[in-house]
TORTI-646982 format. One record per residue (C-alpha): residue number from 1; x, y, z. Coordinates in nm, 3 decimals, always signed. Layout:
BEGIN
> NUM_X_Y_Z
...
//
This chain:
BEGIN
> 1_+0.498_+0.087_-1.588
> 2_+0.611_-0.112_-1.250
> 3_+0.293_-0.133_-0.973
> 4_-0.027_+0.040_-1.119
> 5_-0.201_+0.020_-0.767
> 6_-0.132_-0.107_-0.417
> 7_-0.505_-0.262_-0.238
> 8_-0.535_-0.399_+0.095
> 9_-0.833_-0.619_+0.177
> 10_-0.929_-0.746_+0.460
> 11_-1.010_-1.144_+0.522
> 12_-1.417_-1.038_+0.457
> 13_-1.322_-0.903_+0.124
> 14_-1.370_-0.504_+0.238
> 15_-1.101_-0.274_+0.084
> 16_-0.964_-0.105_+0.322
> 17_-0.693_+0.126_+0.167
> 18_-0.642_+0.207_-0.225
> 19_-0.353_+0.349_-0.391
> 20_-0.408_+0.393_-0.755
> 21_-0.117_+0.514_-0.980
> 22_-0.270_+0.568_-1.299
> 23_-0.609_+0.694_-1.374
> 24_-0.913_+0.496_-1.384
> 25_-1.313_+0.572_-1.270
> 26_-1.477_+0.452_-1.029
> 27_-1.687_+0.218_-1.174
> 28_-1.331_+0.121_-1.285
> 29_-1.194_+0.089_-0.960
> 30_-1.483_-0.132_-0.849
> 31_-1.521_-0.375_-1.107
> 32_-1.132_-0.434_-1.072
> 33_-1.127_-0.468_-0.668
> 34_-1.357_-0.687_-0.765
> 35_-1.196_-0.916_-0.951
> 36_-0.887_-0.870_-0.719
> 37_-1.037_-1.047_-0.445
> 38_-1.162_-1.294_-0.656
> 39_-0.797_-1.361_-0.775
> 40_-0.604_-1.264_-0.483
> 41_-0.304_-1.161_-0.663
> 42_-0.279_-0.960_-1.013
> 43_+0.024_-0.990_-1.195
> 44_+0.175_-1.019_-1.550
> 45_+0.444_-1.218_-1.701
> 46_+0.641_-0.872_-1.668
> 47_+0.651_-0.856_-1.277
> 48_+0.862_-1.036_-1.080
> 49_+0.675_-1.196_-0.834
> 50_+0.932_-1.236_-0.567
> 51_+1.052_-0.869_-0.593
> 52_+0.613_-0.773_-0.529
> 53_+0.616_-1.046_-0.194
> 54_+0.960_-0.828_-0.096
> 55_+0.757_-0.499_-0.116
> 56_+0.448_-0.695_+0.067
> 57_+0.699_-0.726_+0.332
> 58_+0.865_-0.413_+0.353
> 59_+0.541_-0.212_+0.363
> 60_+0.425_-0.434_+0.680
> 61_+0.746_-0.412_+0.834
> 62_+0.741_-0.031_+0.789
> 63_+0.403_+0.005_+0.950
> 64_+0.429_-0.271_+1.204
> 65_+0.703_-0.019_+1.359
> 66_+0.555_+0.310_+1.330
> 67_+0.232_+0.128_+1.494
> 68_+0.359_-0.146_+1.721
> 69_+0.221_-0.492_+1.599
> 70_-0.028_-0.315_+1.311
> 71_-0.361_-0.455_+1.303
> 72_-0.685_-0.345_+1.022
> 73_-0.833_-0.094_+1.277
> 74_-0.449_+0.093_+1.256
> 75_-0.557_+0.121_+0.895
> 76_-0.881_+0.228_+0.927
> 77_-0.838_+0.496_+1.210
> 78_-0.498_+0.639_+1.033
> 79_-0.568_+0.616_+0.681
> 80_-0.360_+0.938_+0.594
> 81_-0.060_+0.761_+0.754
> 82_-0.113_+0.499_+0.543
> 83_-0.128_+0.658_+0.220
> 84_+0.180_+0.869_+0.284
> 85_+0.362_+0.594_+0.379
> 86_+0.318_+0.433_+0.003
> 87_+0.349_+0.770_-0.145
> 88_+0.695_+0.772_+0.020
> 89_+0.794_+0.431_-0.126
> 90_+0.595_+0.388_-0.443
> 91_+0.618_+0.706_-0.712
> 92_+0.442_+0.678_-1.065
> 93_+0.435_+0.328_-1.024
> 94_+0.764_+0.258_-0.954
> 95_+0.943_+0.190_-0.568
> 96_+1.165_+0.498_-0.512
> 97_+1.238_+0.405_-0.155
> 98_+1.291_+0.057_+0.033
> 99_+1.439_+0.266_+0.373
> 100_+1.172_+0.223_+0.671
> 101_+1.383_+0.496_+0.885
> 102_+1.364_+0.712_+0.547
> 103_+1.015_+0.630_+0.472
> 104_+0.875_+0.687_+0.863
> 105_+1.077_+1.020_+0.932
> 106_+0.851_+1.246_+0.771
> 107_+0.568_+1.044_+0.936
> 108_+0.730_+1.112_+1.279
> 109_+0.823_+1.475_+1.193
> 110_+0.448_+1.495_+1.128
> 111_+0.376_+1.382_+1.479
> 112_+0.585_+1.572_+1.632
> 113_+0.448_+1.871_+1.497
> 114_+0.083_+1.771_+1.624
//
C-alpha cells in the first residue's frame, strides 16, 4: 500500500486535518499522531522520499490557489475543502491525480452551486 494517511500539524504540535486510508481506532490514531510529531516524518525503506516532498508540494500548491496564500485558519474554517481536496488526489492509498485544475474543479463547481 502507497500513503496510509496524510496529517497536517501545526508548529504547536495540534493536528489540524487527518486523512486516514486504512482503518485504525482512535486510541490508534492518537498514539500514532503522537509519535508523528515526535518524528516529523514517517516513512519506510519502501517510499520514495522525494516522490512524498513532490506530493507535500503539490497539495500546498493546490490549496494555496483555491485560497490565495493558504494559511492554518484556511484549514480550520474549511475543513471539508480540505478533505475533498486529498480525496481527489489520494485514493486507497495511492495518488490518482497530480492535476490542481482537475483536482479544484469540483471544489469550484461546489461553490458555485452555494
Amino acid at each position: 500500500m502507497g500513503i496510509r494517511f496524510i496529517l497536517m500539524v501545526n508548529k504547536q504540535g495540534q493536528t489540524r486535518l487527518a486523512q486516514y486510508f486504512e482503518y485504525l481506532t482512535l486510541e490508534e490514531r492518537r498514539a500514532l499522531e503522537g509519535e508523528i510529531v515526535r518524528k516529523c516524518l514517517a516513512r519506510n525503506d519502501q517510499q520514495n522520499e522525494l516522490a512524498i516532498l513532490e506530493f507535500i508540494h503539490l497539495l500546498v500548491e493546490t490549496m494555496d490557489r483555491h485560497f490565495g496564500n493558504v494559511c492554518e485558519l484556511d484549514i480550520m474554517f474549511h475543513l471539508e475543502k480540505a478533505h475533498f481536496m486529498l480525496e481527489e488526489m489520494v485514493m486507497n492509498g495511492c495518488i490518482v491525480e497530480t492535476s490542481k485544475s482537475n483536482i479544484l474543479t469540483p471544489i469550484q463547481l461546489l461553490d458555485k452551486a452555494s
